[in-house]
N, C-alpha and C positions, 0 to 999 in steps of 0.2 A: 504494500500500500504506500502511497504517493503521500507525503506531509506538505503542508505549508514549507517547512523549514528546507525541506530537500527541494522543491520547488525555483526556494529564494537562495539557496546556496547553486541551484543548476543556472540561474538568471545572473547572479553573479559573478562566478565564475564567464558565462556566453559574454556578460558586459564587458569584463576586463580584458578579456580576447580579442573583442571588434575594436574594442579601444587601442590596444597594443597595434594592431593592424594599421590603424587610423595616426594615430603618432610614428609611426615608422614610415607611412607612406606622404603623410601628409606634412612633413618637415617640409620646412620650405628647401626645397629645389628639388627634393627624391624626388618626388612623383614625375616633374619636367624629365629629370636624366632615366627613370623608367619608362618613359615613355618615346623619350629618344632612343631608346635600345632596344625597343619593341620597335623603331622605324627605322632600323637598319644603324645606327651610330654604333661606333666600333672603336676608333680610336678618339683621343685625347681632344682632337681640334672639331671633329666630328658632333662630340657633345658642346662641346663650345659656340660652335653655329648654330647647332640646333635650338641654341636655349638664351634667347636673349635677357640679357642682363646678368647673368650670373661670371662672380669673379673668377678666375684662373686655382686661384686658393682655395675658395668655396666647391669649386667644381672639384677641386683633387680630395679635400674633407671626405666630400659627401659619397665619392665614388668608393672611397677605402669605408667607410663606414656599411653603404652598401652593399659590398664586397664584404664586410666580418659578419653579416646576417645574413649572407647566403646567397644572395638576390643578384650579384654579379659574379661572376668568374674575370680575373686580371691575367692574361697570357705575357707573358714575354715573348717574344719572336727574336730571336737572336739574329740580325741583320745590321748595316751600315746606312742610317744608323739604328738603333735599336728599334722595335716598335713594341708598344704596350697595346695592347686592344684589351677592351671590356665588353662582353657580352651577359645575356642574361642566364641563369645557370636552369635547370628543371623547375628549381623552386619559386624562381622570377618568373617564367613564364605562366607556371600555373598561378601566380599574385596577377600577373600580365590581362589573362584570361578572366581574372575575379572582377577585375577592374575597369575592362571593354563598358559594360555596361554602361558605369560611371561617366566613363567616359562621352560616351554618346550622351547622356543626360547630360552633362555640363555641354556640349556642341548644340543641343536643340534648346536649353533654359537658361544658358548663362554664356551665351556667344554675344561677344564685342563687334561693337560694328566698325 
């Protein structure tokens, strides 16, 4: 049998989840550089075009922080000169995939003209 109590500790629990979700994607610039890497951005200067206004600094922050939670993979390519490329790993794309929706709601209820 199902209590009150286990009810509001399964509700608490689902809140803190979408919340963790929502502060990891929603910092300011994640979500831009996910999104650029779900449109093909790969290397360093890549996400930089893609994402207007965000610093050289910011952008390197925010890609190593996205990268210690999973959501990028950083390659080195050993070339002249080196190349770093960031892609999204399994677990970015399935966030990637979570997030389409969103996506398109923010393009049809909150598009800039």
């Amino acid at each position: 049998m199902t209590t009150s109590a286990d009810t509001h500790d399964a509700t608490s629990i689902q809140c803190r989840r979408v919340q963790s979700v929502l502060d990891t994607v929603g910092r300011r610039w994640s979500g831009a550089i996910m999104v650029a890497a779900h449109r093909g951005a790969r290397r360093f200067s890549d996400y930089r075009r893609s994402i207007d206004g965000i610093s050289d600094r910011m952008l390197t922050v925010r890609l190593k922080e996205l990268e210690s939670l999973g959501l990028l993979r950083r390659q080195v390519i050993p070339s002249t000169p080196v190349q770093v490329i960031y892609e999204p790993t399994d677990r970015g794309l399935d966030l990637l995939r979570v997030l389409e929706p969103l996506f398109r709601w923010g393009e049809r209820h909150l598009a800039t003209k």
